[in-house]
C-alpha positions in Angstrom: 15.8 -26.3 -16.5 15.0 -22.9 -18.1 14.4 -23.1 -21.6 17.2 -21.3 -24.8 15.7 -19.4 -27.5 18.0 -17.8 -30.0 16.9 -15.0 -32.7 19.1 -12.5 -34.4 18.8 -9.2 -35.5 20.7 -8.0 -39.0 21.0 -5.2 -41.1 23.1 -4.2 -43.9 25.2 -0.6 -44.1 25.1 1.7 -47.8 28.2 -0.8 -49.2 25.7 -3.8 -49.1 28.0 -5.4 -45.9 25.8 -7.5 -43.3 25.5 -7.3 -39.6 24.3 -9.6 -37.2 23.5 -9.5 -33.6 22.5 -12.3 -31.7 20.2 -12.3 -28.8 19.8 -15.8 -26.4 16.9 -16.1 -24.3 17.5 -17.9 -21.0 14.3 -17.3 -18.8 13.9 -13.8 -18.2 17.5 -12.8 -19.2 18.6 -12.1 -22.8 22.1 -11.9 -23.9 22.5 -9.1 -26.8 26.0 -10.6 -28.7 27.2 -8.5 -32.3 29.0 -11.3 -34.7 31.2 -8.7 -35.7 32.8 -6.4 -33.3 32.0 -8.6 -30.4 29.8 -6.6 -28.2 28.0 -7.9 -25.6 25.3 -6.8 -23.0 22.2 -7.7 -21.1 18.6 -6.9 -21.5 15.4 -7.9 -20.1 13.4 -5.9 -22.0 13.0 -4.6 -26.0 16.7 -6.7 -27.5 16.0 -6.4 -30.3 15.8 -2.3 -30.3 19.0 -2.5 -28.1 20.6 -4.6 -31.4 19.4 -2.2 -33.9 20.5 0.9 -31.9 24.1 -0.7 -31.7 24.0 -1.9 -35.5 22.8 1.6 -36.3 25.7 3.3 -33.8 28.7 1.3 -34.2 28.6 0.1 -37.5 26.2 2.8 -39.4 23.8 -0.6 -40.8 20.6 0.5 -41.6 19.2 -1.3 -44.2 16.7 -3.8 -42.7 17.3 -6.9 -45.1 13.2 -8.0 -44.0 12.2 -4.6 -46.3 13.2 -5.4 -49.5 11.8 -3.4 -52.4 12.2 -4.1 -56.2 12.7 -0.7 -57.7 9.9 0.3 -60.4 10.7 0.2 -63.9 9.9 3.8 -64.7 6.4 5.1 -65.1 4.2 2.8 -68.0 4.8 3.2 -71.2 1.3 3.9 -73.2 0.1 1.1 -76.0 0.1 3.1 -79.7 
């Protein structure tokens, strides 16, 4: 009995909405599903660049959600 992985791949567009594509591992197959608009296909190789390219195509998310940064404050201000 081949073994099921699961992982997902999401990213956020500029109005802070989330995207998710799923991607199932049976074997050697993966299945590349998007939670939103339905999508499917199949890959056997790189998914998870197949996700991002459709997140990044059909619903213009690119904010990876993995890369946060906390903006600075502002440059120091000096001790008098």
């Amino acid at each position: 009995m081949p073994q099921i992985d699961t992982s997902k791949v999401s990213r956020w567009d500029l109005h802070g909405r989330e995207y998710v594509v799923h991607i199932r591992r049976t074997g050697l197959q993966r299945t590349i599903r998007c939670a939103t608009c339905g999508w499917r296909t199949g890959a056997r190789f790189l998914p998870w660049l197949k996700a991002q390219e459709h997140l990044t195509r059909a619903h213009q998310a690119t904010v990876d959600p993995s890369n946060r940064r906390v903006p600075s404050a502002g440059p120091p201000v000096p001790d008098h």
